[in-house]
N, C-alpha and C positions, 0 to 999 in steps of 0.2 A: 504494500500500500504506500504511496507518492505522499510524501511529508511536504512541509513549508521549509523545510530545510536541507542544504547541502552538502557536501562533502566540505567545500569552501568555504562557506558560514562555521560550520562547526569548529574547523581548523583557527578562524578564525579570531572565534568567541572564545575560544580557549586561551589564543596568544595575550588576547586582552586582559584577561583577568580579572574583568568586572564581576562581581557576584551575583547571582541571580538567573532564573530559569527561563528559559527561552522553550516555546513551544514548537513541536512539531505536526501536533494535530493529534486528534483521538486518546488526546491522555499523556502521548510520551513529550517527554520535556529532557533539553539538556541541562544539565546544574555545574555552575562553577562555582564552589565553597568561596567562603571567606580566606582561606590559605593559598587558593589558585586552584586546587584541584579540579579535576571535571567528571563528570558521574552522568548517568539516563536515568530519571525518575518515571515511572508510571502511573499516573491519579487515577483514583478511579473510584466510583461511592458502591459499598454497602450497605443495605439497610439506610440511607439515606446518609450515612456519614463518609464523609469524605477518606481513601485513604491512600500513601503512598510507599511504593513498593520500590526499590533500588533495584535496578537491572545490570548493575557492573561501573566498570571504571571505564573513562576515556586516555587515551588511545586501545585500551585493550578489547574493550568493546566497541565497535564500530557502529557507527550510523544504519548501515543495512544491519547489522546484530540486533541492535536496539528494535527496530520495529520488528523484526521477528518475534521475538520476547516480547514486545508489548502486545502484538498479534495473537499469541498465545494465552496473555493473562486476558484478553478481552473475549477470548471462547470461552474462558470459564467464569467472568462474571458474565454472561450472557444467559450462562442455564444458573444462575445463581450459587456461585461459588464464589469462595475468596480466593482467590492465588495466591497471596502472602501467606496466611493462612495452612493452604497445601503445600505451597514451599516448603513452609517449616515442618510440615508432614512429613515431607518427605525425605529432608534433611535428618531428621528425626531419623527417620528408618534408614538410611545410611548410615547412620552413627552407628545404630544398632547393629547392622548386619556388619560392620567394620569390626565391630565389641564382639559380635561372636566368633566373625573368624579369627581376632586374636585371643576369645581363651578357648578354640578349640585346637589353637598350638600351645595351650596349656599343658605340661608336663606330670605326667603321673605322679609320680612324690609330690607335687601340690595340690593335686586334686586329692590325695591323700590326706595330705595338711586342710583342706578346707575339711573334709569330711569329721576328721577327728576333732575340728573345732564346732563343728557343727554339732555333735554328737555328743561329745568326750566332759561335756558338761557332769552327766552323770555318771560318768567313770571314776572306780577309785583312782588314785596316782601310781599305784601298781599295774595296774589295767592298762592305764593309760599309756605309760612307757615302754608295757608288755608289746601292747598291739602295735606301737610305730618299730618297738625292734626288729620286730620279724617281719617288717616289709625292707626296714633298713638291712637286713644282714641276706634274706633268700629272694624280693623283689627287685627291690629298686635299682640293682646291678643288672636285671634282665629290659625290664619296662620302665623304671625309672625317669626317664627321660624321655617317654614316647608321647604321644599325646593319644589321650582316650579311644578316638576313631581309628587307631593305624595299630592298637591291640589287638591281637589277632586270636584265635585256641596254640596257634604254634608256638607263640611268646609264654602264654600260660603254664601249657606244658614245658618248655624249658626253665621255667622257674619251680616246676612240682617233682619231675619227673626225678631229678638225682637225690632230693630227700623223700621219695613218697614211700622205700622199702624201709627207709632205716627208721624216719622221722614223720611216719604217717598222721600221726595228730595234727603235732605242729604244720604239716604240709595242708592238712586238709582246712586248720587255722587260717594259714597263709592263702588258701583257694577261696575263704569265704571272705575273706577281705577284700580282696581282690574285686571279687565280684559285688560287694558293696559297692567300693569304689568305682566301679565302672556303671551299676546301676545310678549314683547319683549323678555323674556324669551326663547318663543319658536324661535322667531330668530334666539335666537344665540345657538339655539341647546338642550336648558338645558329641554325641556319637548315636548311630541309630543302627538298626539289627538286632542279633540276638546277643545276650552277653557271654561271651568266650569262657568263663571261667564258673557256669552253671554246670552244677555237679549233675542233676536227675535230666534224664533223657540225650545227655550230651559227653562232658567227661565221665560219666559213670562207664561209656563204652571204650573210656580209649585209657585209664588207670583201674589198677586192683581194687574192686570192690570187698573184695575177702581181707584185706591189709585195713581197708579203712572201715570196716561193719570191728575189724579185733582194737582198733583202737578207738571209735570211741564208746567202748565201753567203758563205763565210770569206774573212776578211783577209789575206793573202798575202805574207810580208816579203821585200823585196829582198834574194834569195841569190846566192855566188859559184856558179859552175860547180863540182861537185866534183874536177874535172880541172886547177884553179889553184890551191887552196887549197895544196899544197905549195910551190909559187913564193910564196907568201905569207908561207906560217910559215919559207921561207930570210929576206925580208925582214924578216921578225918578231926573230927569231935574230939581226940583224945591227942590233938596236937597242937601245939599252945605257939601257931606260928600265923603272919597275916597271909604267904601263899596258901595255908589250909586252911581259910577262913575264903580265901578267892575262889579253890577250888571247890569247897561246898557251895557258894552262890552258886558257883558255874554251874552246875548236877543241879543242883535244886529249879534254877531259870530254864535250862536247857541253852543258853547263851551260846554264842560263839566264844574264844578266849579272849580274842582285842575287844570284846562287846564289856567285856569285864575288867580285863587290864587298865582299860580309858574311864570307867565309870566314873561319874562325876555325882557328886552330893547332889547338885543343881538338880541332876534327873530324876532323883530318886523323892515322890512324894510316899512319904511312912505311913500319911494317915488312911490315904486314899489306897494304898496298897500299891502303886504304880511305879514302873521304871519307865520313863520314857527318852524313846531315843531320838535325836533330832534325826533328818535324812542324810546327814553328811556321814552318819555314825554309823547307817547301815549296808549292807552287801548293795541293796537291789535301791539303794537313793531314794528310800522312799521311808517316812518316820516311822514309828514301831512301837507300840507301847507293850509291856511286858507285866503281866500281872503277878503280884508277889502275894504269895501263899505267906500264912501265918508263920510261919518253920523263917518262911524269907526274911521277913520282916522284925521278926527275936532277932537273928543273926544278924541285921543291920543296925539294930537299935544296941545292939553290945557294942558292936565295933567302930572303938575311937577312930575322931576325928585328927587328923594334924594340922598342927595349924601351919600355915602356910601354904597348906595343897587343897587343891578342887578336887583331887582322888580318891575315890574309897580305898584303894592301894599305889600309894606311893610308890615311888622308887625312889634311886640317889643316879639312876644314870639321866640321859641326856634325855631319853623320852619325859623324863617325870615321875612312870608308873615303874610298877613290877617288871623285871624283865622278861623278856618273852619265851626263856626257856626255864620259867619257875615253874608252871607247872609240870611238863618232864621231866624237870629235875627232883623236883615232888615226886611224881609216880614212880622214877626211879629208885628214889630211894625206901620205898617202902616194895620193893621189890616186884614193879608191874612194869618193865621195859615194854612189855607190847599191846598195852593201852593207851592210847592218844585221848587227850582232852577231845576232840572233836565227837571221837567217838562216843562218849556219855550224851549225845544227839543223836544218833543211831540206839542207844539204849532203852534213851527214855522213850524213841518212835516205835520200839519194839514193843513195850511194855504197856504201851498206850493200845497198840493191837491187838495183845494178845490177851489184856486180864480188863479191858475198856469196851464198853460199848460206844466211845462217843465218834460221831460221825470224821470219815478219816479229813474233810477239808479243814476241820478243826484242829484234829493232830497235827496238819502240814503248818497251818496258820501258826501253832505252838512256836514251828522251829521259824517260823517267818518264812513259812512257804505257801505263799498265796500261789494257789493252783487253777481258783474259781476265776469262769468266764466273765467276760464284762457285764451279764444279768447280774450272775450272782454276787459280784463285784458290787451291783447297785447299792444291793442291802446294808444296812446301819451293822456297820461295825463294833458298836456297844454290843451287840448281842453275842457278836463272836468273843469280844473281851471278856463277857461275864462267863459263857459256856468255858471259857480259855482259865479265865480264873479257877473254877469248880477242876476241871483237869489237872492244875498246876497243884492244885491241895490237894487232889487225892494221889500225886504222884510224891509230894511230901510227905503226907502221912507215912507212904507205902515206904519209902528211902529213909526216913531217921525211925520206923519202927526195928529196935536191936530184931537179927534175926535169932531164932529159936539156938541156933549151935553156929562157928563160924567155919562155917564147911563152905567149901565153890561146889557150888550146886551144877553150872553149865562149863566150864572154862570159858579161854577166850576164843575169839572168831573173828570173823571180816563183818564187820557193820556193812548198810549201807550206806550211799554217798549224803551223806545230810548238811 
């Protein structure tokens, strides 16, 4: 379309330097700034308001440029569109589509790092440093440095394949990671297809299945028989030390040992019968209250306070508390090398089973093992607290009644995993 303007005029208008917009018809206008510069302006009303759109710079943009571009923005206010507007649209989506293709040359060990920050909220700091090792020592030397899209099964499998006879757990650890990581990935757009590092229907066919069904079978802590543990907590009772004042809590709660080691005054209300755990303090990050049987709460109400410590057991080393091999050291010395504190968790789940009617989601709840679905989840957890209290006492009662003669009734065995 034929402007009021020239190639000569505009050469012109520019050498002068006067400020101000000169038209060329249907909206475009050239503009020389206050500084000298020269620019195409587009006017044009929306909605009745006037507005203007920059089409470039002069000399870069030239005269025949300029009404091309003005030509364009005048088709889309015609059906009622803004062109500034969808410029920025559109620029918009360039930005974006530039942002994806630089982080889908984002490198695995950082999609790694995001994942774990993303996640790793509620991980212990054991966990935490667990999970990035073993990408650090068996992945990140293979895929490390790939970017999520260009992972292949053949990269996977060179990262499983030389530990999956020796170190099947760990390997199979190492594969579910893996495919976390590359599942988040796919979320957020950075890769598409199937994920290379899905075990069922995919690597199930191309690694030992029979190596990885034997390893991950659970771990299994050396437990008392539930039928001695009373012969035990007499011996307990009869030792005028604060680790056997630890290790009867431990039996009597069904506690883990660090749940005990770190106990703090703070958590323990005596009247209300409650130990409560904040979520930082548990396995699964999530709070915990622990009902204390009458047996519990004698034995807290005896045992002095220190002053200076928030501990129900103290220590002198760097932690604060007890150390972490007093209770083995304990059971060692009373002659039970092949009992593990954990195990009295395995004991009391047994004992719960086997002399108990009470529903087993109860018992798991006991050890802090919520098994119930998100229905049953619904339900008010007071109700489980009180059925969990009545359990908790009748498993005290049954543990500091002295047994009839101090005979091992069952020996020891493999607990389960609790």
């Amino acid at each position: 379309m034929a402007g009021t303007l020239t190639v000569r005029t505009v050469a012109s208008l520019e050498r002068a330097g006067t400020p101000g917009m000169t038209g060329d018809g249907a909206g475009l206008y050239f503009k020389v700034g206050k500084t000298g510069g020269a620019s195409w302006i587009f006017r044009y009303k929306i909605a009745g308001k006037s507005r203007y759109m920059g089409l470039g710079s002069f000399p870069e943009v030239t005269l025949a440029d300029a009404r091309i571009l003005a030509a364009d923005a005048r088709k889309q206010t015609a059906v009622g569109k803004d062109p500034l507007a969808a410029r920025d649209t559109e620029r918009a989506a360039h930005r974006e589509a530039q942002r994806l293709q630089e982080a889908k040359r984002m490198p695995f060990m950082k999609l790694a790092a995001d994942f774990m920050a993303a996640h790793g909220a509620s991980w212990s700091d054991g966990w935490r440093k667990g999970w990035l090792s073993k990408l650090e020592l068996y992945a990140f030397p293979t895929v490390g440095t790939l970017p999520a899209d260009e992972i292949e099964t053949e990269h996977v499998l060179r990262v499983l394949q030389p530990i999956w006879a020796d170190k099947t757990r760990t390997a199979d650890e190492v594969r579910g990671q893996i495919e976390q990581v590359l599942d988040a990935a796919k979320a957020r757009g950075l890769r598409s297809g199937e994920n290379p590092a899905r075990w069922r229907g995919h690597l199930d066919n191309l690694l030992s299945k029979a190596e990885k069904k034997k390893a991950r079978k659970r771990q299994h802590f050396p437990a008392m028989a539930w039928q001695d543990v009373p012969a035990l907590m007499v011996t307990l009772a009869g030792i005028d030390s604060r680790d056997a004042l630890a290790a009867r809590l431990l039996i009597l709660t069904g506690a883990r040992s660090h749940m005990i080691r770190f106990a703090l005054w703070s958590e323990i209300d005596l009247e209300a019968g409650v130990w409560s755990l904040p979520a930082e303090r548990m396995k699964m990050r999530q709070a915990f209250d622990i009902p204390l049987a009458p047996a519990a709460v004698e034995l807290l109400r005896q045992l002095p306070r220190i002053e200076g410590s928030p501990y129900l057991f103290p220590g002198r080393g760097q932690a604060g508390v007890i150390h972490k091999n007093a209770f083995r050291n304990l059971l060692h010395s009373l002659g039970l090398p092949d009992v593990t504190t954990h195990g009295f968790r395995s004991s009391f789940r047994d004992w719960a089973g086997e002399r108990t009617s009470v529903p087993r989601e109860v018992c798991e709840l006991a050890l802090a093992h919520d098994e119930r679905d998100q229905t049953e989840g619904a339900y008010s957890r007071s109700d489980f607290l009180e059925k969990r209290r009545a359990l908790m006492a009748e498993w005290a009662l049954f543990i500091t009644t002295p047994p009839a003669a101090n005979v091992v009734h069952g020996g020891f065995r493999r607990g389960r995993a609790v």
